[in-house]
C-alpha positions in Angstrom: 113.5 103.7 65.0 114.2 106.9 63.5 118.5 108.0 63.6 118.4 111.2 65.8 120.3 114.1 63.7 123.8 115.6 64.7 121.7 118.7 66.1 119.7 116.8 68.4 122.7 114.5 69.6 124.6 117.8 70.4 121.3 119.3 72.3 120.9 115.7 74.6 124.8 115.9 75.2 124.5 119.7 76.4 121.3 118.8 78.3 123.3 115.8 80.0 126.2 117.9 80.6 124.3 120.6 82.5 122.4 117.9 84.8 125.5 116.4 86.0 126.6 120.0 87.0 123.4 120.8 88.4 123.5 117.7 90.3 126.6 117.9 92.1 126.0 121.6 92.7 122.7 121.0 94.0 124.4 117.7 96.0 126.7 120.1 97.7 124.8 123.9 98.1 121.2 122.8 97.9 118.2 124.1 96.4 117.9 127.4 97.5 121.7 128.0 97.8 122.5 127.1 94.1 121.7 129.9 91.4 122.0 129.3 87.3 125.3 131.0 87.4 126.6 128.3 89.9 125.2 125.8 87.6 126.7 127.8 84.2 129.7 127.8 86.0 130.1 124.5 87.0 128.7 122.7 83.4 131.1 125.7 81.6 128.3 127.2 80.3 126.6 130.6 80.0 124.0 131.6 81.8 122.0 132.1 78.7 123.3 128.2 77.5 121.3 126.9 80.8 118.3 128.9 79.6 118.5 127.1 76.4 117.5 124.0 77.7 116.3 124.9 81.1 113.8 127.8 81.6 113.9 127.7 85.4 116.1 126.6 88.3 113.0 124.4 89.4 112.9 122.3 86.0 116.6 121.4 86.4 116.1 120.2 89.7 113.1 118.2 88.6 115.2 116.7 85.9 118.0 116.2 88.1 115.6 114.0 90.8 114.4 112.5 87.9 118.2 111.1 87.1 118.8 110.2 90.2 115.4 107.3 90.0 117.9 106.3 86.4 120.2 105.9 88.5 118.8 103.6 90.8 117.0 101.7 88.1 120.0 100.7 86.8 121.2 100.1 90.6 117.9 97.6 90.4 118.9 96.2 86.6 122.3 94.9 88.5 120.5 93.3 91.5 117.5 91.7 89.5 117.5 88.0 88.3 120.8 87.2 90.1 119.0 85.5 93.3 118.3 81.4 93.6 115.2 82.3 94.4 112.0 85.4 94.3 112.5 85.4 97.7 115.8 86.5 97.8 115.5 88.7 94.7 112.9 90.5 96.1 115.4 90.9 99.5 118.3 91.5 97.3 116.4 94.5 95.7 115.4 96.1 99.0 119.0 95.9 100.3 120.5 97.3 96.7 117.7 100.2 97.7 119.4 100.9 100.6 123.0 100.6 99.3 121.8 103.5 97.0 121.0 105.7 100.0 123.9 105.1 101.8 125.9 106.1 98.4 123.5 108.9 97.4 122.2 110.3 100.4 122.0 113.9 99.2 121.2 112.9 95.8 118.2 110.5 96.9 116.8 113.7 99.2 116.2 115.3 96.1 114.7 112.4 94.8 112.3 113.1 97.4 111.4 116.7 96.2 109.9 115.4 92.6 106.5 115.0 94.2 106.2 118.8 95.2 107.8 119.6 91.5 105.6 117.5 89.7 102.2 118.1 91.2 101.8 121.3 89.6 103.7 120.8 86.3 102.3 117.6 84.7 103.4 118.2 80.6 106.4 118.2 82.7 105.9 114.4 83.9 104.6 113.4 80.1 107.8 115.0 78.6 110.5 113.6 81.4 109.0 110.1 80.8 108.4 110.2 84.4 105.3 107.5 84.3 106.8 105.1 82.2 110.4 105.2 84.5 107.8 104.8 88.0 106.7 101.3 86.4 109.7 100.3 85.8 110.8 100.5 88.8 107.6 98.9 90.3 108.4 96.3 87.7 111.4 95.0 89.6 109.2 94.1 92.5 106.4 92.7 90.5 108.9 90.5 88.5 110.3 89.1 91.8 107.2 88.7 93.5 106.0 86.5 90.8 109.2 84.4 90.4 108.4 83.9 94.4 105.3 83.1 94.4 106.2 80.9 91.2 108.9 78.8 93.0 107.1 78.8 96.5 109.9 80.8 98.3 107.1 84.0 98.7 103.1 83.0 100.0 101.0 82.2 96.8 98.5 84.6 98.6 100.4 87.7 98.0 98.9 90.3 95.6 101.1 91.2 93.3 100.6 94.9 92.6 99.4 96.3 95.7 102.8 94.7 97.5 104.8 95.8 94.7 103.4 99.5 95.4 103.4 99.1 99.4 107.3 98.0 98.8 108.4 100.7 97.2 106.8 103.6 98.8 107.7 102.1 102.0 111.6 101.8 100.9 111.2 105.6 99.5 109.1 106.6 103.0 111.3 105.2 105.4 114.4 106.3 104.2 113.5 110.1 103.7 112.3 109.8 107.1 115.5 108.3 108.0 117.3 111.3 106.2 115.1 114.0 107.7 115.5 112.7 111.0 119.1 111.5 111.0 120.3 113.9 113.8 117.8 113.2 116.3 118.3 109.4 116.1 121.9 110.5 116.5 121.1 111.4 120.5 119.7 107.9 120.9 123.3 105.9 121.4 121.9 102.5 122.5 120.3 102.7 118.8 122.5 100.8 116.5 122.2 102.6 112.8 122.7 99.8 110.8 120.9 97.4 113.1 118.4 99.9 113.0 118.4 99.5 109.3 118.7 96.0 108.7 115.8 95.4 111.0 113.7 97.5 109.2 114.3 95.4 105.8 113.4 92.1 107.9 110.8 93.1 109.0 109.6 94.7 105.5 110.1 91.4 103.8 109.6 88.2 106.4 106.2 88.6 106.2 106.3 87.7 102.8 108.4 84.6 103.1 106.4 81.4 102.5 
């Protein structure tokens, strides 16, 4: 692998540095709230440094959604391999899902906007390595399905990559639902949050369970 030059280490450092200010900013003001100068401000760069690296305010936020799936691969990198069994794996997985939401709620919101980003830029997704990071994270799932159905802890009928897929846009559904719908669930007392949310993961993975 080639040794990246002193220019280009200094160009991912700056492009780093102005996605971690982007991300709080955005975390805190929103989209349409935040402007380049809040984003300038907050990285201590000029304007014309952002521009640099980032034409638009719509490519930062892309790239900052795009960190915030990093961030919860590594979430899944901590959580994967650790269970006695694929079973729990695959249950440890889906709970360390939801432990990132709860940490990240804002954040994982803007996770949620990529789709509308990325539908009409695709050199965008190419250049962001956004394919390559999406099977990854489908990875994890696969890996512990396959550990389950190899040590008889998940049914030996389950197909791998469509309940690898149906996992993880279910996790990513559910909890942007959750998100958007937060207050009205709110009026609803007799509804236990985190019951609400620990049923919701049974009821995701028991059907699994051999």
């Amino acid at each position: 692998m080639r040794q990246l030059t002193r220019s280009e280490l200094d160009r991912i450092s700056r492009q780093q540095s102005i996605l971690e200010a982007a991300e709080k900013v955005f975390v805190e003001k929103g989209y349409e709230k935040t402007s380049i100068a809040d984003i300038a401000k907050e990285a201590v760069f000029t304007k014309t440094t952002i521009y640099k690296y980032f034409p638009t305010k719509n490519i930062i936020y892309y790239y900052v959604a795009v960190r915030g799936y990093e961030h919860l691969e590594d979430a899944f990198k901590g959580a994967s391999g650790s269970s006695e069994n694929g079973f729990c794996e695959l249950v440890n997985l889906c709970h360390t899902f939801h432990d990132f939401y709860m940490e990240h709620p804002r954040l994982f919101q803007i996770m949620g906007s990529i789709h509308h980003i990325k539908s009409a830029n695709e050199p965008l997704l190419e250049e962001s390595g956004w394919y390559d990071l999406w099977e990854r994270l489908i990875e994890f799932f696969k890996k512990a399905l396959r550990r389950g159905i190899e040590d008889k802890s998940i049914k030996k009928d389950a197909p791998i990559a469509e309940t690898s897929y149906s996992l993880f846009y279910y996790l990513t559904g559910f909890y942007h639902q959750y998100y958007d719908n937060f207050k009205a669930i709110q009026r609803h007392p007799e509804v236990d949050q985190d019951r609400l949310l620990s049923l919701s993961l049974d009821l995701l993975t028991k059907s699994l369970k051999e």
